[in-house]
C-alpha positions as CSV (number, residue, x, y, z in Angstrom):
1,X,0.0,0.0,0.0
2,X,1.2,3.4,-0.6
3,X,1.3,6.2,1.9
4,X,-1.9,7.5,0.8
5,X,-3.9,4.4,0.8
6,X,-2.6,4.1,4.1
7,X,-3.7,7.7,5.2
8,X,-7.4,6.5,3.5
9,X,-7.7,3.7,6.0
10,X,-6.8,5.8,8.7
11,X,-8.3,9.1,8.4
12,X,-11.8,6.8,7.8
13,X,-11.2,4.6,10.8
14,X,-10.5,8.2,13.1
15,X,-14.0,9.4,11.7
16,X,-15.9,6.2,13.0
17,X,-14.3,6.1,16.4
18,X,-15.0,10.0,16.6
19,X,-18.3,9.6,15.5
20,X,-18.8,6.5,18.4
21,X,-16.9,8.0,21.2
22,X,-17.2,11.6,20.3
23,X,-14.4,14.1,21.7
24,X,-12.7,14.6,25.6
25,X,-11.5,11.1,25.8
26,X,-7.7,11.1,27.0
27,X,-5.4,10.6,24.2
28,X,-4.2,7.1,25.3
29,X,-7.8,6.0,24.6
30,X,-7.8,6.8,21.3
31,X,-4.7,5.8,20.4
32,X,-6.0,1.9,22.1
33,X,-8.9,2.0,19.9
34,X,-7.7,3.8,16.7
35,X,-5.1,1.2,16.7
36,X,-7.1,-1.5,17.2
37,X,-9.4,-0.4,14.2
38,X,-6.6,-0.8,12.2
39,X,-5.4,-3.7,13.0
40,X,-8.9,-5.3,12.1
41,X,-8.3,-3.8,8.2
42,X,-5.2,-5.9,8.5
43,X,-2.8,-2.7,8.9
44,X,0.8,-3.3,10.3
45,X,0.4,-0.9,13.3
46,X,3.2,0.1,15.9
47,X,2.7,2.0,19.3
48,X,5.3,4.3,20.9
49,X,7.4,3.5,18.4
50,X,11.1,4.9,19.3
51,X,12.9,6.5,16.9
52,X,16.5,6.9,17.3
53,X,18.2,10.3,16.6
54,X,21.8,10.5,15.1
55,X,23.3,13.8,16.2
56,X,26.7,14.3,15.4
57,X,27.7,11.3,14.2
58,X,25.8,10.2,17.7
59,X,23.6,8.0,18.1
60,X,20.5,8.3,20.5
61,X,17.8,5.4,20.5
62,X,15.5,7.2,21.4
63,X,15.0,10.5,19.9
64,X,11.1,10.6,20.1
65,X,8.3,8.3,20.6
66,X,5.9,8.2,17.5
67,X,2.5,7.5,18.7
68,X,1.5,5.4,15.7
69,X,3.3,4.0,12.9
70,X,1.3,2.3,10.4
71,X,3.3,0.1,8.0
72,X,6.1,1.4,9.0
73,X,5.3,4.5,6.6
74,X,3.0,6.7,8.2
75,X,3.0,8.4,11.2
76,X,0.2,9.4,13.5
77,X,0.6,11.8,16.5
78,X,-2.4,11.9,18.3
79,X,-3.9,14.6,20.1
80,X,-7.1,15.6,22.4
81,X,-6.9,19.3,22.9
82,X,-9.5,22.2,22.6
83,X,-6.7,23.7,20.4
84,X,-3.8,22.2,18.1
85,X,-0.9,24.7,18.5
86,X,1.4,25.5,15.8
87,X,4.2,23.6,16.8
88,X,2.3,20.4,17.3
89,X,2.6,20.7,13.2
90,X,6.8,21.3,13.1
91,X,7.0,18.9,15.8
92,X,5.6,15.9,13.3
93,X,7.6,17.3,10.3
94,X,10.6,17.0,12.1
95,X,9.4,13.1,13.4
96,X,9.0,12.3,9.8
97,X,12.7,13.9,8.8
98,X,14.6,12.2,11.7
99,X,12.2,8.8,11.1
100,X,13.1,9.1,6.7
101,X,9.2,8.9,6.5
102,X,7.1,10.4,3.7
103,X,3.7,11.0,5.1
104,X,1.6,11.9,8.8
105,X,-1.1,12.7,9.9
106,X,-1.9,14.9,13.2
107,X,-5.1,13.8,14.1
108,X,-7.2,15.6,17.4
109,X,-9.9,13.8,18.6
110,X,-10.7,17.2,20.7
111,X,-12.2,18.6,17.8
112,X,-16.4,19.0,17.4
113,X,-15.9,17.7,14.0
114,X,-13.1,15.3,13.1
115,X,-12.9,17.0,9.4
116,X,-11.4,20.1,11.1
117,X,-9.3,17.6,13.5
118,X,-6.9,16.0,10.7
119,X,-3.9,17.7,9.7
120,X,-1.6,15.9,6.6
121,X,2.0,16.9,7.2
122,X,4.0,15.6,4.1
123,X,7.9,15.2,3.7
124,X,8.8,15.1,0.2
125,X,6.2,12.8,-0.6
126,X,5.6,12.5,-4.2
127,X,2.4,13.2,-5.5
């Protein structure tokens, strides 16, 4: 699958469990069930996933913690705030440059409506 069949399946699956569970949830919750509705379309899906960091010609095994990695292509940080700040956006860029990753998605389940809850960040993904 390619990084935007991928982002399909996802970005579907984060609707339905928004539409069941609705927003305020903690994000641990979500990130239970949205990777568990994944799993059932037969999705490779890995939680706090650590990414090492090479700084310097040093390495660091764990730079970062992605919240979701979906076959090992697409990254999800997951949020449930009243308010996605700016940086939550160049922090997910900069997981997909230090991870060589192509595609993520910034999903809040805070959000009234999930449509204004998804964010695509893309590194040099070709259209």
């Amino acid at each position: 699958m390619t990084e935007n069949e991928i982002a399909k399946e996802i970005v579907d699956a984060a609707y339905n469990i928004h539409i069941i569970l609705g927003p305020g949830l903690l994000e641990s919750v979500y990130e239970s069930v949205l990777s568990y509705e994944l799993e059932k379309r037969d999705l490779r899906v890995t939680r706090q996933q650590g990414i090492p960091l090479v700084y310097e010609k040093m390495k660091f095994d764990e730079g970062f913690r992605a919240d979701i990695v979906v076959e090992n292509k697409v990254i999800i940080e997951l949020k449930s705030v009243e308010l996605v700040a700016p940086v939550h956006k160049k922090q997910l860029l900069t997981y997909l440059r230090l991870a060589d990753k192509r595609l993520g998605l910034l999903i809040n389940f805070g959000e009234a409506l999930m449509k204004d809850g998804i964010t695509r960040i893309v590194n040099q993904l070709p259209e």
